[in-house]
N, C-alpha and C positions, 0 to 999 in steps of 0.2 A: 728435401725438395729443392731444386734448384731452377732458375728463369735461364730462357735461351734467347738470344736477339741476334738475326741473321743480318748481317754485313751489307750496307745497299750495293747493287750490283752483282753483287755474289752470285753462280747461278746454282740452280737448285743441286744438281749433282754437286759443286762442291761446298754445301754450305755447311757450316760446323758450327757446333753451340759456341759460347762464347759465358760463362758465367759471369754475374754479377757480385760487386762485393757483399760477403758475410754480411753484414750489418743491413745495405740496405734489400739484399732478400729475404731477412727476417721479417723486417717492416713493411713490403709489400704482399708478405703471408699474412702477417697480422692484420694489416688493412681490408683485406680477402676474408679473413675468418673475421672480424667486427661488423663490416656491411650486410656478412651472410644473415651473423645473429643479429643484429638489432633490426636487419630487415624484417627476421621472422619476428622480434618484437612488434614489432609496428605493425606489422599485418593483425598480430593477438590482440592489441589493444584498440586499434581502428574500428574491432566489431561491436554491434553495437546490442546493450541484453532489450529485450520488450518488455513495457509492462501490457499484462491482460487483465480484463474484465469479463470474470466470471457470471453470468448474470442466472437468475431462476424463475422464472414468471410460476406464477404460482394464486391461488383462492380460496383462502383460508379461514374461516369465522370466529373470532371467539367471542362464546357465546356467554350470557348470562352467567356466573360461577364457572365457567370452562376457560380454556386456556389451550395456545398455542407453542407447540416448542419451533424452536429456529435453531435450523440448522446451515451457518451461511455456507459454508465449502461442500456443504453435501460427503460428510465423509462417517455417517453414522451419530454424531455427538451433539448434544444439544447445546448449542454455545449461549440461546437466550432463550427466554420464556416469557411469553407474555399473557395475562393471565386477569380475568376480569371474575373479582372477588367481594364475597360479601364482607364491609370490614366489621365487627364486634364491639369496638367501642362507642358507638353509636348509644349514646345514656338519656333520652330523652323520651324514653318508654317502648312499649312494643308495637306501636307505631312508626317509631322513627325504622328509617332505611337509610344504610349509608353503602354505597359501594362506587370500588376505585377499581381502576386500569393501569396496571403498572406489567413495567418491565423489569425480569430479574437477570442478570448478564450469570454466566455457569465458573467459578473459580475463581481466576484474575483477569476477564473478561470485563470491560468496561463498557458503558453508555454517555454521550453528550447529556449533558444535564446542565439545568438553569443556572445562574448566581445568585446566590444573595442564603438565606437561612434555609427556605420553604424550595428543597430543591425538585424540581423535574424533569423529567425525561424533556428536552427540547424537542419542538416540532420545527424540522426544518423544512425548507421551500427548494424546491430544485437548482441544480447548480451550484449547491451549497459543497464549497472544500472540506471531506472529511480526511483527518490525518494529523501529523504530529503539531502541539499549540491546542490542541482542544480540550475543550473542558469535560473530562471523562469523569467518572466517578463509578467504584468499584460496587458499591449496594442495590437494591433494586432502586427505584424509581419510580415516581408515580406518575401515570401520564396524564388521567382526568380523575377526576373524581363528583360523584354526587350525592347530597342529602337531603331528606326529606322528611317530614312529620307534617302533621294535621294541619297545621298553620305557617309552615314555611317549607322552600325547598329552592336548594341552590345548586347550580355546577362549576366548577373553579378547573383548572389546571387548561396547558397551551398545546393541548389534542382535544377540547370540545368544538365538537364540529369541523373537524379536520378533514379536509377531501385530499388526500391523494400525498400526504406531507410525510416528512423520512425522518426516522431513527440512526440518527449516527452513532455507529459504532466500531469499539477495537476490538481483537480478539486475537488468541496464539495459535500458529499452528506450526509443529516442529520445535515452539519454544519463541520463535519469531514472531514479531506484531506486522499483525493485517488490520485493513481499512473497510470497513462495510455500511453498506446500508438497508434498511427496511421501509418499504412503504407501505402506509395503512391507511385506513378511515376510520374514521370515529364517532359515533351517536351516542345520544341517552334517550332512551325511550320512555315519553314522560316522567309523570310523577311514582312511578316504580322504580325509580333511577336504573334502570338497567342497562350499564354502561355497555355499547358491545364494538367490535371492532370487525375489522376485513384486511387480513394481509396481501396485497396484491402481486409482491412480488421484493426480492432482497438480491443484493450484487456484491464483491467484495473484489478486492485490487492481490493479484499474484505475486505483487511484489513486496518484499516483507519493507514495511515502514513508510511507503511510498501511498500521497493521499487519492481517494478519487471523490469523483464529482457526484452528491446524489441525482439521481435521476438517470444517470449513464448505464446504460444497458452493453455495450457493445464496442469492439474497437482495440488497438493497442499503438500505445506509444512509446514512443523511443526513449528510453532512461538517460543512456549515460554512450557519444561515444568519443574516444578520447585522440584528439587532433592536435598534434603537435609541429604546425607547419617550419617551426623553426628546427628540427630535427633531420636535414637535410646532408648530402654528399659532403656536403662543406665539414659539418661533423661526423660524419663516418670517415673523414679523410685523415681524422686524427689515431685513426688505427683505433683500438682498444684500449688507449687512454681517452681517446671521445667518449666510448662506450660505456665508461665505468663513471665518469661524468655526468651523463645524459640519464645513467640509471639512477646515482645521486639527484638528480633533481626532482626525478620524477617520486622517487621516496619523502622526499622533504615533499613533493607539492599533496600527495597523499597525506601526510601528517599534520596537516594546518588545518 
């Protein structure tokens, strides 16, 4: 390939190429094929990915010894269970009644759960960040619990009498960790303890690792897009040594 520059004055009948030296028509190829591809770089990396909020409205009971499975992507699989049981150590004679409300996550499915020994499934309040930093734990979880016998009867755990509060949870799909949530209510019906629940509705974030907000039904935001104003002519003028540069850095700023 070679450049032509016509003569001022010249007229067109008789104007004739004129080539440029070797060297620098190389370098005005090169600077030609650099701008072309790091253009289309720049255009690939200016786009920007969404995240989405999958949401499920949903009215769900569980009931006395019944239980609920939770499916948050809706893809067939029961990723949690929740499940209001009668529990058996209860030793205070055939009297006593003990029953709890827990959540069991399905594999390596995880749930927010309390600190400290006596752990729980967490009741959280809307707006609450679920996502990476949280305190997940792999076993089931108990969210309320109550007992009863002839002369005493108590309820402990931080879903008694819960209106409307979220289950924070992780879970895998494709091998990738998602962000979700459940919202429930919670009663005990007297002294029968019959803990029971209402699932009203669970949501879960598209993008794998990426937290969402309980309560958020709807909506997407922008993740990630990548702006590099100092990536300008000034550097593509450097031909294909700019380019090989500019790609260096943007590997090093990936890597940190």
């Amino acid at each position: 390939m070679s450049l032509s520059i016509t003569p001022r004055g010249a007229s067109r009948k008789g104007r004739f190429p004129i080539s440029l030296n070797h060297p620098l028509d190389h370098k005005l190829i090169g600077y030609t094929a650099a701008a072309s591809a790091a253009g289309v770089a720049m255009m690939a990396l200016a786009q920007p990915s969404h995240a989405e909020i999958v949401y499920t409205p949903t009215h769900q009971r569980v009931t006395a010894g019944g239980s609920v499975a939770l499916d948050l992507n809706n893809d067939g699989i029961t990723d949690f269970t929740i499940t209001s049981i009668f529990n058996p150590s209860c030793i205070s004679g055939p009297e006593c009644i003990y029953q709890e409300l827990i959540v069991s996550p399905n594999g390596r499915n995880r749930v927010w759960i309390t600190s400290g020994g006596q752990s729980y499934a967490l009741a959280l309040p809307a707006q609450t960040k679920v996502g990476p930093g949280g305190n997940f734990g792999l076993a089931h979880a108990k969210m309320d619990r109550c007992k009863a016998t002839r002369v005493s009867y108590y309820v402990s755990g931080p879903w008694n009498g819960a209106k409307d509060l979220y289950l924070g949870l992780a879970f895998s799909i494709g091998g990738q960790p998602h962000y979700g949530w459940a919202r429930l209510s919670v009663t005990v019906e007297g002294k029968r303890c019959d803990v029971l629940a209402v699932l009203t509705g669970y949501a879960y974030e598209t993008v794998p690792g990426k937290a969402i907000l309980t309560g958020r039904t709807s909506g997407t935001d922008v993740v990630s897009a990548v702006e590099r104003p100092e990536t300008t002519l000034g550097v593509l003028a450097q031909g294909s040594v700019g380019l090989v540069a500019w790609r260096r850095d943007e590997d090093a700023a990936h890597c940190q």
